[in-house]
C-alpha positions in Angstrom: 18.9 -2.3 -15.7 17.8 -1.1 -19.4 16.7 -4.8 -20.2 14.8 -4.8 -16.9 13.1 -1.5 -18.1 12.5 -2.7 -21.6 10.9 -5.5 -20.4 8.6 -4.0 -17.9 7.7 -1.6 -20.9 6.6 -4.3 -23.1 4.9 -6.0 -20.3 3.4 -3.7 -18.4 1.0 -2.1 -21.2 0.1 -5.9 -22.3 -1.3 -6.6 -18.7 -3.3 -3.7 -18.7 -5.0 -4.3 -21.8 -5.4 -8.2 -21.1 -7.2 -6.7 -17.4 -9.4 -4.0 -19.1 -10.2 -5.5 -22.3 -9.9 -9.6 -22.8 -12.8 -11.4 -22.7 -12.4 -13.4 -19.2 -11.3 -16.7 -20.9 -8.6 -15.1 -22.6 -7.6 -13.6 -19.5 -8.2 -17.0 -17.6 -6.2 -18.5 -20.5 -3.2 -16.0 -20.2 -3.1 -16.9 -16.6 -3.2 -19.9 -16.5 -0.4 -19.9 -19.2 1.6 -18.1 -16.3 0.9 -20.2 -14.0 2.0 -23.2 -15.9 5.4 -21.8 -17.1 6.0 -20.6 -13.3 5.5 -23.9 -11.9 7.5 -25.5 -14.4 10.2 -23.2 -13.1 9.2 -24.2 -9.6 9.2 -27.7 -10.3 13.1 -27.3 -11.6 14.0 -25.6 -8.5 12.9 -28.3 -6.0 15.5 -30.7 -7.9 18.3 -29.7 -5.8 17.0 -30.4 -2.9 16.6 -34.3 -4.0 13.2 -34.1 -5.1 12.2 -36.2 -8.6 8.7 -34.2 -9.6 5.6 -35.1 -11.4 5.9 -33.1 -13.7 3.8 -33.9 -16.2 1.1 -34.9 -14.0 1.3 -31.1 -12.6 0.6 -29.6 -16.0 -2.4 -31.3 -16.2 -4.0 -31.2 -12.6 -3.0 -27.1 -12.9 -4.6 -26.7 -16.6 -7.4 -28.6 -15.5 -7.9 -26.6 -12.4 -8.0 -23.0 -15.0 -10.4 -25.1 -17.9 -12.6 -25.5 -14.2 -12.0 -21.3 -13.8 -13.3 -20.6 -17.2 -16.0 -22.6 -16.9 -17.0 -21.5 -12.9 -17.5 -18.1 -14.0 -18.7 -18.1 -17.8 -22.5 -16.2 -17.3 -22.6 -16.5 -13.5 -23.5 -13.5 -11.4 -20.7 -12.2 -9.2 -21.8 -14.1 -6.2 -22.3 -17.4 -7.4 -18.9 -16.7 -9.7 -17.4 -16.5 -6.2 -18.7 -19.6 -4.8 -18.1 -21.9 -7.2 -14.7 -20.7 -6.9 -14.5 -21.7 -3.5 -16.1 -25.0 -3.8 -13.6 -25.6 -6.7 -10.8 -24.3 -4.9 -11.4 -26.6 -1.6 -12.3 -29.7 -3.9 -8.6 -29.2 -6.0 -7.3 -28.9 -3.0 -8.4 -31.5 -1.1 -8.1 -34.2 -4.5 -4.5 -33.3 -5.2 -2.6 -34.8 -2.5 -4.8 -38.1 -3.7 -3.6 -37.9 -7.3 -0.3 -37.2 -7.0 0.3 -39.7 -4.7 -2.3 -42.3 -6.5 0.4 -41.4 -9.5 3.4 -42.0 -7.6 2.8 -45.5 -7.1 3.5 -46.2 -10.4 7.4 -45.4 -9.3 9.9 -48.0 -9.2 11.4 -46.1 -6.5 8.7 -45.9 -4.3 11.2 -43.1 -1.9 10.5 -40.7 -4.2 6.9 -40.6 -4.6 5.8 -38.8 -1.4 8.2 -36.4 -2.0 7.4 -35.8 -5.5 3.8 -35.6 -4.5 4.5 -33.0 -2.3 6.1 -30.6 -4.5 3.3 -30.8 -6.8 0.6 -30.1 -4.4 2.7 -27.6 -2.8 2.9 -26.2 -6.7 -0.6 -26.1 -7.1 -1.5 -24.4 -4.0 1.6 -22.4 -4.4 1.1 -21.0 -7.7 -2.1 -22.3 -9.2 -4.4 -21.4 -7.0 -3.6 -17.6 -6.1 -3.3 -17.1 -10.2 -7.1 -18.2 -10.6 -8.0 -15.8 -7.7 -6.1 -12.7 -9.6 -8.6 -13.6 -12.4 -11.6 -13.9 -10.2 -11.1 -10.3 -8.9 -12.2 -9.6 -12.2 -15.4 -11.0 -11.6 -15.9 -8.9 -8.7 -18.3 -6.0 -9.1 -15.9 -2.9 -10.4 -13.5 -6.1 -11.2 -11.4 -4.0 -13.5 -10.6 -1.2 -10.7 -9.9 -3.8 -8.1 -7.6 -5.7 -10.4 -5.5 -2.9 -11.5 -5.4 -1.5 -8.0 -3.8 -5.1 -7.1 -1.0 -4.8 -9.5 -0.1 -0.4 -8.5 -0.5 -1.5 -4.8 2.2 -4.5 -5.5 4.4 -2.8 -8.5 4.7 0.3 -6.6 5.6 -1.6 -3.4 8.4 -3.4 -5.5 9.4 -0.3 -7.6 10.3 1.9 -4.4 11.8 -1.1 -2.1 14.2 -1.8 -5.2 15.5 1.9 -6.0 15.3 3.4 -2.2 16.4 0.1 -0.9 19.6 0.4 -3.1 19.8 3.9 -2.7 19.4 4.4 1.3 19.1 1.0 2.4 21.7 -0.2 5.3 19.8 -2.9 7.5 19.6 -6.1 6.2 16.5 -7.8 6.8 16.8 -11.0 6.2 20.6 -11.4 4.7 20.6 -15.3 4.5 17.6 -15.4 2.4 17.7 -12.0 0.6 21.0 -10.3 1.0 19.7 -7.2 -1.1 16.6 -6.6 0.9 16.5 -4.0 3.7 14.3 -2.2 6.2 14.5 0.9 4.5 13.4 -0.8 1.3 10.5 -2.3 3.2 9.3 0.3 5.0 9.4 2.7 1.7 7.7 0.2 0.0 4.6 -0.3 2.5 4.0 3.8 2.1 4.5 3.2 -1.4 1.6 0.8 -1.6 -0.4 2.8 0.8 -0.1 5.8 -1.2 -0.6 4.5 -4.9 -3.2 2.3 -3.9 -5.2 5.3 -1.8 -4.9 7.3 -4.5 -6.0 4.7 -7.3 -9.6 3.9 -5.5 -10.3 7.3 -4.3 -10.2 8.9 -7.9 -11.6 5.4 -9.1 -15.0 6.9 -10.1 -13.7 9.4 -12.5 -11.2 6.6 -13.8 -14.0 4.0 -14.4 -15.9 7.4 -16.2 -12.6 8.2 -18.6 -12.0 3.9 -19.2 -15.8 3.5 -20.1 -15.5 6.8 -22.5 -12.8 5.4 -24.2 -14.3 1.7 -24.7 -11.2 0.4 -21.8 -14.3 -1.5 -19.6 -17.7 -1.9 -19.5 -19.9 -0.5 -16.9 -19.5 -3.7 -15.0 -15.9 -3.2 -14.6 -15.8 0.2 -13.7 -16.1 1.7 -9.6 -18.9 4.2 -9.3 -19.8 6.2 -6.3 -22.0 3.8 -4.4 -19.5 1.3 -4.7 -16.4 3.2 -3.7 -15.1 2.3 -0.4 -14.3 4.2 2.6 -10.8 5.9 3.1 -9.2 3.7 6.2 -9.9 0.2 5.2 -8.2 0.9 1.7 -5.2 2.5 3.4 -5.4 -0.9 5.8 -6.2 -3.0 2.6 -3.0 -1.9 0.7 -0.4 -1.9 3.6 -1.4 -5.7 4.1 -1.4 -6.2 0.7 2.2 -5.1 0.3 3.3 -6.9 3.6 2.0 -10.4 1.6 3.8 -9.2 -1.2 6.7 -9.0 0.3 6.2 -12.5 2.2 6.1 -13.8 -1.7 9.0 -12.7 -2.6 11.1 -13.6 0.7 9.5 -17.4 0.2 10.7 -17.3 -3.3 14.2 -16.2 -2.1 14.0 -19.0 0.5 13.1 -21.4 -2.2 15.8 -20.6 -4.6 18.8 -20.1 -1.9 17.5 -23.6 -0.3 18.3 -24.8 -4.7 21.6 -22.8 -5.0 20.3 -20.8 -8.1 20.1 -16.9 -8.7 16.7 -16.5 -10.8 14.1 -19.7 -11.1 14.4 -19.0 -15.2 16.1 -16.8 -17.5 12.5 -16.4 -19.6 12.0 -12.5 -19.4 15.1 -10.7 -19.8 16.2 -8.4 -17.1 13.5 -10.1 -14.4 14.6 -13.6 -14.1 12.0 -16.0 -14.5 8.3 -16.3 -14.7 8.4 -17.1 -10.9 10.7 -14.4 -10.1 8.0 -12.1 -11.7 4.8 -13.6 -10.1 6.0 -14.1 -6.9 4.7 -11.3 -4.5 1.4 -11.3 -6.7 0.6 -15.3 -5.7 0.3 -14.1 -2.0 -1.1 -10.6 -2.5 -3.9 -11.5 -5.0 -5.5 -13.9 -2.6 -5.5 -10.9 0.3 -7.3 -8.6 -2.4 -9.8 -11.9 -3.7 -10.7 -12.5 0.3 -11.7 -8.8 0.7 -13.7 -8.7 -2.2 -15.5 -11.8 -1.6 -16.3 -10.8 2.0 -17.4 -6.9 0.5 -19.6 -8.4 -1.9 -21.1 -11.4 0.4 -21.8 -8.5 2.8 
């Protein structure tokens, strides 16, 4: 527990700055750093199950894909930021089936190369791909705000399911998958998110004021009051965002029972692996990216 805390004390405040402050290559650079590390993990746990990866070959589709990131949304306005990101998104996706097969046939074992190519492509998608969205809510209009309010609405969610779940928690919800996971926990962790994420964008205006005062954000980051949304799609907006949040982490579970292991890495102490730590934001970030995208194409 006290390594788990110490860890989230370090992190926590490095995140923060990274979101409010970095220039958005650095941040594109620090997550695609991430993203790398936690499909390397990734790529270790489908070895159990008989797989021989690409890994190499991963690496440097996924880098690729982020140098592509940097580059989509260096001096672009908000909306063609976010279509270049799509077109870049659906041409990845589309080309990496292609090359990791295309490299697979360079196997002597020929067996192993569709399955190896699978588990890269399902790495990419899995893990590359939501990362890069988590940056592009950035370049949404009052990116910093929405950012931060995706990692309170998914922290907060994780926070209370943990303690209340250990504390009150007696149905199991899914005990072959994640023994320590219960209804309680989930439940408490939906109003959790609900709550904290409420909160954050309806007092978002006087935070984007207090941030800009301070030199946190520029104006461009910040939520004023013509761009503040209403009260019931936020409340909406954060209880699906915790319910794919939660989905992440169950799929990780699933993933790493299906392997035998525990944690996918032993990298940040207290927490497990990168993987471990990324997990419920690779399918929440996309829910908050898709509602931006669709707000701002409005």
């Amino acid at each position: 527990m006290i390594k788990r805390i110490a860890t989230a004390l370090v992190l926590i405040p490095l995140v923060l700055l990274l979101v409010l402050k970095a220039p958005l290559y650095v941040l594109t650079l620090f997550a695609g750093a991430v993203a790398l590390l936690a499909i390397a993990e990734f790529l270790k746990l489908v070895t159990p199950y008989g797989v021989q990866p690409l890994t190499w070959t991963t690496y440097a589709f996924g880098a690729l894909f982020f140098v592509y990131v940097i580059f989509a949304s260096s001096n672009r306005t908000p909306e063609d930021a976010t279509t270049a990101m799509l077109y870049g998104i659906a041409i990845a996706a589309a080309l990496a089936p292609f090359v990791f097969l295309t490299i697979g046939m360079r196997r002597i074992d020929l067996k192993t190369s569709y399955p190896a190519a699978a588990a890269s492509a399902f790495a990419f998608a899995y893990v590359a791909i939501p990362m890069a969205l988590l940056v592009e809510i950035r370049e949404l209009p009052a990116g910093a705000i929405w950012t931060i309010y995706t990692l309170l609405a998914v922290w907060s969610g994780d926070i209370f399911a943990y303690f209340i779940g250990k504390a009150v928690g007696r149905h199991r919800m899914s005990p072959e998958i994640s023994p320590k996971k219960t209804w309680e926990g989930a439940v408490t962790s939906i109003a959790a998110s609900m709550i904290i994420g409420t909160l954050w964008m309806q007092h978002a205006t006087a935070i984007s004021t207090a941030l800009l005062q301070v030199g946190l954000i520029d104006r461009a980051g910040g939520m004023w009051g013509q761009e503040q949304p209403q009260l019931w799609p936020i409340i909406l907006l954060s209880a699906i965002v915790n319910i794919a949040a939660q989905l992440g982490d169950l799929v990780e579970s699933l993933i790493k029972r299906g392997a035998g292991v525990k944690d996918s890495g032993t990298i940040l102490p207290g927490h497990g692996g990168m993987l471990d730590r990324i997990d419920a934001m690779l399918f929440a970030a996309p829910v908050v990216w898709a509602y931006g995208a669709w707000r701002l194409m409005q």
